[in-house]
C-alpha positions as CSV (number, residue, x, y, z in Angstrom):
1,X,0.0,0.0,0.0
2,X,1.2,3.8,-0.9
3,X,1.5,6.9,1.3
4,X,0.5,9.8,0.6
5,X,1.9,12.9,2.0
6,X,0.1,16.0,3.3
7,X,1.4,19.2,5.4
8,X,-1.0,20.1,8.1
9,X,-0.5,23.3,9.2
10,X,-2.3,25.4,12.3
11,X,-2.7,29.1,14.0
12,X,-4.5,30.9,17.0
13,X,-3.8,34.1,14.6
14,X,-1.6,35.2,11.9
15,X,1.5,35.6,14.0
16,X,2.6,32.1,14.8
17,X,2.0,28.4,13.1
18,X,2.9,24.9,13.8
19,X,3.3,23.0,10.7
20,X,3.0,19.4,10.7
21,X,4.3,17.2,7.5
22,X,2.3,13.6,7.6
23,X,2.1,10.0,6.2
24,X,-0.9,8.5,6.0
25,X,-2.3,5.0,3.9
26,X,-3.3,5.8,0.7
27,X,-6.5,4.1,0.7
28,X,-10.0,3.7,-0.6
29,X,-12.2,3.4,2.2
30,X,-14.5,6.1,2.8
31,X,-12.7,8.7,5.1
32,X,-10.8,11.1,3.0
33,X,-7.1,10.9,3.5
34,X,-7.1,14.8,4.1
35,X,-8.5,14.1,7.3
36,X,-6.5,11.2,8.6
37,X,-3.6,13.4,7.9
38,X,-5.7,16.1,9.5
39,X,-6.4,13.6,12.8
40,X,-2.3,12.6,12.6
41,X,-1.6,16.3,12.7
42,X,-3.7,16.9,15.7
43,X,-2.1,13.8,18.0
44,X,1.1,15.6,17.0
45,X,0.2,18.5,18.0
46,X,-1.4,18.2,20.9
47,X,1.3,15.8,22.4
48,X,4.1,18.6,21.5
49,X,2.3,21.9,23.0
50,X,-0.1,20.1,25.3
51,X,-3.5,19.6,24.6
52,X,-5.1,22.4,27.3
53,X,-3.2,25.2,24.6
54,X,-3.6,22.8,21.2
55,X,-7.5,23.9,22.3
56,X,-6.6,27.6,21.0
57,X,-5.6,26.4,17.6
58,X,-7.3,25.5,14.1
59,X,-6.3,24.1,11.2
60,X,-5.5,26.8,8.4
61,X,-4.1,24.4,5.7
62,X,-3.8,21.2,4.9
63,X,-2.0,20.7,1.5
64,X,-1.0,16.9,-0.3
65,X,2.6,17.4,-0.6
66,X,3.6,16.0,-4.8
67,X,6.1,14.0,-5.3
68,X,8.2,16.4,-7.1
């Protein structure tokens, strides 16, 4: 099975982001791979800033990454 690759990226405001790049199954069941990598991000996230200030945070962007 592929990966595919997305970069997950959240913001309180427009001063400071946390940008997460994440691998997740390329498959073909029915949840969209945008938000597995969007539920990845999130577990990251929370387990690096804490999850009391993760609260403050949304996502702004969440971009597949090409193979380029």
């Amino acid at each position: 099975m592929s990966k595919r690759y997305y970069e997950v990226t959240f913001a309180p405001h427009d001063t400071i982001t946390y940008t997460y790049n994440v691998a997740v199954d390329d498959s073909n069941d029915d949840v969209n791979d945008g938000v597995k990598a969007e539920l990845e991000a999130w577990d990251r996230f929370r387990y690096d800033i804490g999850y009391d200030y993760s609260k403050d945070f949304d996502v702004v962007s969440i971009q597949e990454e090409s193979d380029d």
